[in-house]
PDB file of N, CA, C and O in Angstrom:
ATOM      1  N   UNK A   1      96.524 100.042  84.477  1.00  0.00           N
ATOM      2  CA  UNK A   1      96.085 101.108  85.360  1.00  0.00           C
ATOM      3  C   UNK A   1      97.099 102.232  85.282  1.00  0.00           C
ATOM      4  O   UNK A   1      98.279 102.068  85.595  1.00  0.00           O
ATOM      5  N   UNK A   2      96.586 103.402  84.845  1.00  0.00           N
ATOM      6  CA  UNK A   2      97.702 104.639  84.080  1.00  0.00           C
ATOM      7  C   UNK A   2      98.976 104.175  83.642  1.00  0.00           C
ATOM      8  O   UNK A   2      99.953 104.917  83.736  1.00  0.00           O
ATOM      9  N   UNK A   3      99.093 102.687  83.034  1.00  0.00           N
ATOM     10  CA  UNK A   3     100.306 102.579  82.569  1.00  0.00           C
ATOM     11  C   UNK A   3     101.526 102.098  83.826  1.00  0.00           C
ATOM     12  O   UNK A   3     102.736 102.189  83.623  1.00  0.00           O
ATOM     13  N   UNK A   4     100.930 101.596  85.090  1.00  0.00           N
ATOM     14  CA  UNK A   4     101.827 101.433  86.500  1.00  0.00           C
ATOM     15  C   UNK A   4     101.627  99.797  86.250  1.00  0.00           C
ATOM     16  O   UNK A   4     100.555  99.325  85.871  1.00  0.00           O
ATOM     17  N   UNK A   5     103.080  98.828  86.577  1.00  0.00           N
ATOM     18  CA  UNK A   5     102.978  97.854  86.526  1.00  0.00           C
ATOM     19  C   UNK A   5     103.148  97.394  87.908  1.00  0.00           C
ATOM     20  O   UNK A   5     102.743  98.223  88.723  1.00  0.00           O
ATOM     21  N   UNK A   6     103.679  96.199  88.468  1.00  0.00           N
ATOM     22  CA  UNK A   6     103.719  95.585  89.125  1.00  0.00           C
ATOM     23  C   UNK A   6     104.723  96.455  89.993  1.00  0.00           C
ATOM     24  O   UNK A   6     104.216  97.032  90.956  1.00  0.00           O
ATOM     25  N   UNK A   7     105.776  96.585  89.825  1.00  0.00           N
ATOM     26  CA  UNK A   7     107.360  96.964  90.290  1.00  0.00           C
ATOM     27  C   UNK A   7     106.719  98.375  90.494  1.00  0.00           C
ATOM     28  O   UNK A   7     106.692  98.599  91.704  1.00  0.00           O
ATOM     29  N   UNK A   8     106.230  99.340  89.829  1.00  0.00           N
ATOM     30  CA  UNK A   8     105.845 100.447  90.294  1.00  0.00           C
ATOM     31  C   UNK A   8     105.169 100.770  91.514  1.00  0.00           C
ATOM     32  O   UNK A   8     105.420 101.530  92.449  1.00  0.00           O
ATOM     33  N   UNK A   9     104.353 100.076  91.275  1.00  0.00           N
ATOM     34  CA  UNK A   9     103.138 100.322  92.217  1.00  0.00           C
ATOM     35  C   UNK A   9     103.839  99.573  93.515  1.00  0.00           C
ATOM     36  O   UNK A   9     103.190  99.767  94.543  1.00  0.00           O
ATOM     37  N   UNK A  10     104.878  98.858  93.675  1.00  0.00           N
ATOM     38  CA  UNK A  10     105.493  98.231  95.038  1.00  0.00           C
ATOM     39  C   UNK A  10     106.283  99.247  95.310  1.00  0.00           C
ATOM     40  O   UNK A  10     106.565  99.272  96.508  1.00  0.00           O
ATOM     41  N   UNK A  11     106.944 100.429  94.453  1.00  0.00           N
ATOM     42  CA  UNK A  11     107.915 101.787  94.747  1.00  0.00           C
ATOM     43  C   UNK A  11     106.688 102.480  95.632  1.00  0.00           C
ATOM     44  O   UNK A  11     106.824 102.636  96.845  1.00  0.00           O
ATOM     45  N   UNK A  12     105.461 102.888  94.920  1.00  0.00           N
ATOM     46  CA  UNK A  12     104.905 103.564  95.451  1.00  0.00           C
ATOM     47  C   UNK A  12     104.455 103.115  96.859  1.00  0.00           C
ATOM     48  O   UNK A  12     104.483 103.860  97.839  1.00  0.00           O
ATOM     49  N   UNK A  13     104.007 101.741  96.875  1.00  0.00           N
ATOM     50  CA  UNK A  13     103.629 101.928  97.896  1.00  0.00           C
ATOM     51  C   UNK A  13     104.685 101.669  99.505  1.00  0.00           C
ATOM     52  O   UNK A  13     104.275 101.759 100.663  1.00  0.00           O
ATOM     53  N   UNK A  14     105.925 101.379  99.091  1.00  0.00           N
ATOM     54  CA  UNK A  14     106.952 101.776  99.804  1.00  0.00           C
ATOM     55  C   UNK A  14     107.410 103.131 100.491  1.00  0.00           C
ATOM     56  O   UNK A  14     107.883 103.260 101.620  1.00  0.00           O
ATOM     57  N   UNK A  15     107.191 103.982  99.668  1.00  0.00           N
ATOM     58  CA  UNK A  15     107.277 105.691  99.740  1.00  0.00           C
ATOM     59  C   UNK A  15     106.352 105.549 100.236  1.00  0.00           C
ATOM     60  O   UNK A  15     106.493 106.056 101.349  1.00  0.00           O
ATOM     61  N   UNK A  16     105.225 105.084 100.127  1.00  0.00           N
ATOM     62  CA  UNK A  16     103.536 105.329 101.225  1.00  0.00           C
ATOM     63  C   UNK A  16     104.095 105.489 102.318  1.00  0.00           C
ATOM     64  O   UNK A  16     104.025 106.440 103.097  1.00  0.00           O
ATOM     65  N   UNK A  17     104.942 104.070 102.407  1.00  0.00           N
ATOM     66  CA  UNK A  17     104.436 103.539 104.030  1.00  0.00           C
ATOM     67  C   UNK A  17     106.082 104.127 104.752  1.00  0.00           C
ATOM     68  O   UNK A  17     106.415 103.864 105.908  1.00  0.00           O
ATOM     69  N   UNK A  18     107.032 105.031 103.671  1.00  0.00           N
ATOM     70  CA  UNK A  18     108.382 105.691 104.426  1.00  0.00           C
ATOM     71  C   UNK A  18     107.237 106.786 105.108  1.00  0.00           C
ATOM     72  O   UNK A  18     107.153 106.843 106.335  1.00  0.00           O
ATOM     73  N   UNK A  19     106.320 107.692 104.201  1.00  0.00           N
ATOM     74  CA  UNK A  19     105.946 109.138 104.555  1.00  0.00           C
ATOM     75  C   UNK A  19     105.589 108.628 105.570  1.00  0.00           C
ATOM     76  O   UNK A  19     106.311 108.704 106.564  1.00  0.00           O
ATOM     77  N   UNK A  20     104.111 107.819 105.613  1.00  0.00           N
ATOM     78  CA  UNK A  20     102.939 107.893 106.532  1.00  0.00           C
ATOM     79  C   UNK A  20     103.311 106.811 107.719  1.00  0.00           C
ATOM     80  O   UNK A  20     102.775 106.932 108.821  1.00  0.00           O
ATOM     81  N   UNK A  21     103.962 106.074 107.535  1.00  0.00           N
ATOM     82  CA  UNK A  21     104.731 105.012 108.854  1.00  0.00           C
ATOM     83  C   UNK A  21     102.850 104.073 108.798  1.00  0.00           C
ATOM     84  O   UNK A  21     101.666 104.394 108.703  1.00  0.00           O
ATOM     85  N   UNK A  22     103.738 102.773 108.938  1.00  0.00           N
ATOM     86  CA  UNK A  22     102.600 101.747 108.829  1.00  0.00           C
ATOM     87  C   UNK A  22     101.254 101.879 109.619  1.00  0.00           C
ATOM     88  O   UNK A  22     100.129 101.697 109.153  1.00  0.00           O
ATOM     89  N   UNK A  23     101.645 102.304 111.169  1.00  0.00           N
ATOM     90  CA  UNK A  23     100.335 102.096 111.497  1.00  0.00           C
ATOM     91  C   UNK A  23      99.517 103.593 110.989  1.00  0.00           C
ATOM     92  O   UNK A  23      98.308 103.422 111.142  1.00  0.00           O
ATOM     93  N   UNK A  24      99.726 104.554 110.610  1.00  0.00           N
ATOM     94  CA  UNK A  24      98.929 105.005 109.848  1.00  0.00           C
ATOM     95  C   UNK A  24      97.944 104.790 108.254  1.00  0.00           C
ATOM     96  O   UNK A  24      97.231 105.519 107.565  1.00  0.00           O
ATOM     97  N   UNK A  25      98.406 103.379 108.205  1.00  0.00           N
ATOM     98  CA  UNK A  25      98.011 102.943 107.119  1.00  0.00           C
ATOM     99  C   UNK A  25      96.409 102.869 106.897  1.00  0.00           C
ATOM    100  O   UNK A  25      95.715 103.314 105.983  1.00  0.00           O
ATOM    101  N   UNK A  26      96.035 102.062 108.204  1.00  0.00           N
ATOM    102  CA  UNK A  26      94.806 101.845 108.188  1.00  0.00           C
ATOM    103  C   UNK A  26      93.909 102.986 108.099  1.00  0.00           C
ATOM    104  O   UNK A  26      92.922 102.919 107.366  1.00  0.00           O
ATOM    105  N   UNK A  27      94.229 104.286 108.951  1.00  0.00           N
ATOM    106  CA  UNK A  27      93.737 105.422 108.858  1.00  0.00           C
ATOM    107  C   UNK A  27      93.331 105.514 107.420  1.00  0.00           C
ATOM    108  O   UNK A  27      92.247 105.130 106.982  1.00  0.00           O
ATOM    109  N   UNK A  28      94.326 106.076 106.703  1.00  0.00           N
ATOM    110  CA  UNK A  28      94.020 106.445 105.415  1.00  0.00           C
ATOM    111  C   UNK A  28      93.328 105.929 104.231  1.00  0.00           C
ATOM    112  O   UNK A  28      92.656 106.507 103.378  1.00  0.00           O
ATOM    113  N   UNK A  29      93.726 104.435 104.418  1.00  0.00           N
ATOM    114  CA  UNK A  29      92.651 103.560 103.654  1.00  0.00           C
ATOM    115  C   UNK A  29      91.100 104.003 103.997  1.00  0.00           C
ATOM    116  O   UNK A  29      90.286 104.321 103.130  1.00  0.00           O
ATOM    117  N   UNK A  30      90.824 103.967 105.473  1.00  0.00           N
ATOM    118  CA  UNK A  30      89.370 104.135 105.571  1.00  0.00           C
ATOM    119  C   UNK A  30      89.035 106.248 105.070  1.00  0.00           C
ATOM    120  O   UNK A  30      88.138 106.627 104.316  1.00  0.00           O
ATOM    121  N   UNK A  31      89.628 106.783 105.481  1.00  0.00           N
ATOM    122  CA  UNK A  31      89.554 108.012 104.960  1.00  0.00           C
ATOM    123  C   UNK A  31      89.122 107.972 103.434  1.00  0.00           C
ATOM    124  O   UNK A  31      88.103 108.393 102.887  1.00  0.00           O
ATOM    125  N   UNK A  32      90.645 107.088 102.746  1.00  0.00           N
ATOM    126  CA  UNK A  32      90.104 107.411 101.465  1.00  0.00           C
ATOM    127  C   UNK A  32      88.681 106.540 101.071  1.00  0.00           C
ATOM    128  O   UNK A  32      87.917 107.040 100.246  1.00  0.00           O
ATOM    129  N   UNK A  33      88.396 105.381 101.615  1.00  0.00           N
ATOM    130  CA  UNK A  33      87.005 104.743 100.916  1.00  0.00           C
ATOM    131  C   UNK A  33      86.145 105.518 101.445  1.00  0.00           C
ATOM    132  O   UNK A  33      85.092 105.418 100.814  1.00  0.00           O
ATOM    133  N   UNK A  34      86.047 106.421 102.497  1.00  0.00           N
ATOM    134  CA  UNK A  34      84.888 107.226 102.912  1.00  0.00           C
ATOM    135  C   UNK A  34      84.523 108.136 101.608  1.00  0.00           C
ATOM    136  O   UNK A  34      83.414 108.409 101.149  1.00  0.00           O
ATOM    137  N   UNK A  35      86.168 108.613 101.047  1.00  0.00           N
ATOM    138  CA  UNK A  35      85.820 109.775 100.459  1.00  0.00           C
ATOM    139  C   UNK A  35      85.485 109.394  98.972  1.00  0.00           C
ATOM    140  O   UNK A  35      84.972 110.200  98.195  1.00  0.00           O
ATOM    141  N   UNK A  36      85.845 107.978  98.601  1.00  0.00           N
ATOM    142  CA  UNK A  36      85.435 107.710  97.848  1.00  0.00           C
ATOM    143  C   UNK A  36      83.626 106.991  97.349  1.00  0.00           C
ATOM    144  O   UNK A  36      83.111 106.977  96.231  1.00  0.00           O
ATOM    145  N   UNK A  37      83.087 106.500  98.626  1.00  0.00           N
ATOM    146  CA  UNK A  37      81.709 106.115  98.822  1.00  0.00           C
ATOM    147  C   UNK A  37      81.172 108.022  98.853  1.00  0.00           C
ATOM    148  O   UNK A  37      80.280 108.560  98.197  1.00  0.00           O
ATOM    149  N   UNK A  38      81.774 108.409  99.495  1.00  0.00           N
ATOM    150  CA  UNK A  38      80.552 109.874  99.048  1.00  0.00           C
ATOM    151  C   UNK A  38      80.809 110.390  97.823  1.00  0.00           C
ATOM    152  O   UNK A  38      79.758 110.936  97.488  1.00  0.00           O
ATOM    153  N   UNK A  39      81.597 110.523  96.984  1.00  0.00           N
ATOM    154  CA  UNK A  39      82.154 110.621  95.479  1.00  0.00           C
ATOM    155  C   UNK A  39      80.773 110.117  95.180  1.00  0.00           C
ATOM    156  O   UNK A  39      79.752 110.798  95.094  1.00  0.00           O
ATOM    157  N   UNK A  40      80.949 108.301  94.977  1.00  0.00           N
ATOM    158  CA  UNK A  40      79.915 107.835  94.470  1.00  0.00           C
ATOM    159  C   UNK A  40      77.910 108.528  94.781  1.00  0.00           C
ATOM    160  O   UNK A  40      76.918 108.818  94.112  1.00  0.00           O
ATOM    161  N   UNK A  41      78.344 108.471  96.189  1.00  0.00           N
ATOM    162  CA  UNK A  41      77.187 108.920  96.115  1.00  0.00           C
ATOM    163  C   UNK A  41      76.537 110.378  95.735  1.00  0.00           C
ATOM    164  O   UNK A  41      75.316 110.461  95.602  1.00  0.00           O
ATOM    165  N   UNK A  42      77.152 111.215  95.610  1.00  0.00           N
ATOM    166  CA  UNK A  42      77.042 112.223  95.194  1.00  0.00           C
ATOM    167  C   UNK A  42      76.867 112.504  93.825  1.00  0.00           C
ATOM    168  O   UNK A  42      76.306 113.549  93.496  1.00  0.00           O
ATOM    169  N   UNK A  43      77.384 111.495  92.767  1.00  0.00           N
ATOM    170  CA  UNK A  43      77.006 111.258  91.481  1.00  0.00           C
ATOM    171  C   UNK A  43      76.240 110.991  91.038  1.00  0.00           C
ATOM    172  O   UNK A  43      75.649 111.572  90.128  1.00  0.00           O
ATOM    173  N   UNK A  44      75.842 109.355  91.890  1.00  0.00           N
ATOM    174  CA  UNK A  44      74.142 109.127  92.100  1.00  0.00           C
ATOM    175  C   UNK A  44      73.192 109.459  92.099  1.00  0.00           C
ATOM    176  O   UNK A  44      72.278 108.984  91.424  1.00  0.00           O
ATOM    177  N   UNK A  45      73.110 110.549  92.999  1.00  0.00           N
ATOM    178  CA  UNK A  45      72.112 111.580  93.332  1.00  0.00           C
ATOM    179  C   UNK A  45      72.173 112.485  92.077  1.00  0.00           C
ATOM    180  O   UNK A  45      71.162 112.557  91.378  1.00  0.00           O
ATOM    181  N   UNK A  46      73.080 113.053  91.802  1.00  0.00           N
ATOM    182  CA  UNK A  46      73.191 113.996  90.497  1.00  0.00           C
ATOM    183  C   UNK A  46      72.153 113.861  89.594  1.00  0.00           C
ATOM    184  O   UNK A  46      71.141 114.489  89.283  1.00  0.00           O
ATOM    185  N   UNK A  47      73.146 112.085  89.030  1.00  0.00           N
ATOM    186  CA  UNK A  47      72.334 111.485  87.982  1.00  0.00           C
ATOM    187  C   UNK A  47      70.505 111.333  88.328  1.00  0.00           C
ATOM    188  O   UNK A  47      69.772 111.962  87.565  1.00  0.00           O
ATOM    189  N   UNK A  48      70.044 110.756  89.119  1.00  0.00           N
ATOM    190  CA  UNK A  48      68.326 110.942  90.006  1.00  0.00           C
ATOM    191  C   UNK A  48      68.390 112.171  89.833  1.00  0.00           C
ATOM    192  O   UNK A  48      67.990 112.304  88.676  1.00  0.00           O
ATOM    193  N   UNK A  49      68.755 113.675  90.426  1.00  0.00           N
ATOM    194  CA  UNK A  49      67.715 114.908  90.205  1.00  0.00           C
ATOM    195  C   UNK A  49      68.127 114.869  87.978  1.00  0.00           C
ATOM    196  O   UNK A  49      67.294 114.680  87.093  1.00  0.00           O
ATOM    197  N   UNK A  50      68.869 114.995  87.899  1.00  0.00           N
ATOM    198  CA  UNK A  50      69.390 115.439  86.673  1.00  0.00           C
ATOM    199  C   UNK A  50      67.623 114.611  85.672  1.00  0.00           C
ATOM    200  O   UNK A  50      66.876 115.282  84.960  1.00  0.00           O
ATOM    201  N   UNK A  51      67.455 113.137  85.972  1.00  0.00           N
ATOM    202  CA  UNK A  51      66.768 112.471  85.506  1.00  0.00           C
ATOM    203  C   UNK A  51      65.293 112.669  85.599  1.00  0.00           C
ATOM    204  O   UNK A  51      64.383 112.675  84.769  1.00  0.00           O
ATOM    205  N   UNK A  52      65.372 112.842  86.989  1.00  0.00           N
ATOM    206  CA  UNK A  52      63.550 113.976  87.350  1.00  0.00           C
ATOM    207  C   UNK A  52      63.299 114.796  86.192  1.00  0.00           C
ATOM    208  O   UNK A  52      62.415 114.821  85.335  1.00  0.00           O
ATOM    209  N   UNK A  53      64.946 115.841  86.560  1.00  0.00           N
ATOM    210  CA  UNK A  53      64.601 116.877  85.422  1.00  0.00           C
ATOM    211  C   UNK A  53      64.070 116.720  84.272  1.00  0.00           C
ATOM    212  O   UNK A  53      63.161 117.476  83.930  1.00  0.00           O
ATOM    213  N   UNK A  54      64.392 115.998  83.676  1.00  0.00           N
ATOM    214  CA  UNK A  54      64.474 115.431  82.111  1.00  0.00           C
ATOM    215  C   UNK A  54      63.215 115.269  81.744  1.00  0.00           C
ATOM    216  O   UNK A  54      62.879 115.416  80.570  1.00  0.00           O
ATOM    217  N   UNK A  55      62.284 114.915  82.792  1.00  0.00           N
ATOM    218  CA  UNK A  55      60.952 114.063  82.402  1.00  0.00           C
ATOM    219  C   UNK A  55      60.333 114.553  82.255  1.00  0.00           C
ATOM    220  O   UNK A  55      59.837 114.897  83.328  1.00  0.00           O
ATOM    221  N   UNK A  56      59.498 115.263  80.859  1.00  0.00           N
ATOM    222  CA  UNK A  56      58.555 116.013  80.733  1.00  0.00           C
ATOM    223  C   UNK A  56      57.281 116.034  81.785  1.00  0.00           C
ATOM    224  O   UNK A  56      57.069 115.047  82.489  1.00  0.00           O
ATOM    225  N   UNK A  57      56.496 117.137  81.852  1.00  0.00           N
ATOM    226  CA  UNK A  57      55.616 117.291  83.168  1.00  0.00           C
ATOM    227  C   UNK A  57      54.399 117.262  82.159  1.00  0.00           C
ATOM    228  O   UNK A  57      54.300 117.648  80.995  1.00  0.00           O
ATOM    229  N   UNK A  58      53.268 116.498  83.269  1.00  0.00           N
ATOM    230  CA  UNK A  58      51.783 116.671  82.441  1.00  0.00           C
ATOM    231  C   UNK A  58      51.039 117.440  83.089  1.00  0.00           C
ATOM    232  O   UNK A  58      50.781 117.539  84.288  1.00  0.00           O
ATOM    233  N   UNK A  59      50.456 118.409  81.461  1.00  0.00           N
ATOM    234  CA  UNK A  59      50.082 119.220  82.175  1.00  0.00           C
ATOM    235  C   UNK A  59      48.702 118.998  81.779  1.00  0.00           C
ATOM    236  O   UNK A  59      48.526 119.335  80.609  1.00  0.00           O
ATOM    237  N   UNK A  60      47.627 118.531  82.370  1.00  0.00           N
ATOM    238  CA  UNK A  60      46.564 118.832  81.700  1.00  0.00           C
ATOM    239  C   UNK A  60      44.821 119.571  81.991  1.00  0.00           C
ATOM    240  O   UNK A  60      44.043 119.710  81.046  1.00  0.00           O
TER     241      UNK A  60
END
């Protein structure tokens, strides 16, 4: 994962929890999966109109 091993990713998330102090932890976790479930969904949707588009129309 970008090249971060074990020992890294325990720096980082040390510096997390100096900035943001623990009980803000939980906050941010749910912040970020919010912002990451609308990411997703917003792609989703993309991909559906993008795919409508695509589909030739009959015309007859």
């Amino acid at each position: 994962m970008f090249g971060l091993g074990m020992p890294e990713l325990l720096v980082v998330l040390v510096i997390v929890v100096i900035i943001f102090g623990a009980s803000r932890l939980p906050q941010l976790g749910e912040g970020l999966g919010k912002a990451i479930k609308g990411f997703k969904k917003g792609i989703s949707e993309s991909n559906e109109a993008n795919k409508d588009s695509s589909k030739p129309e009959n015309k007859s």
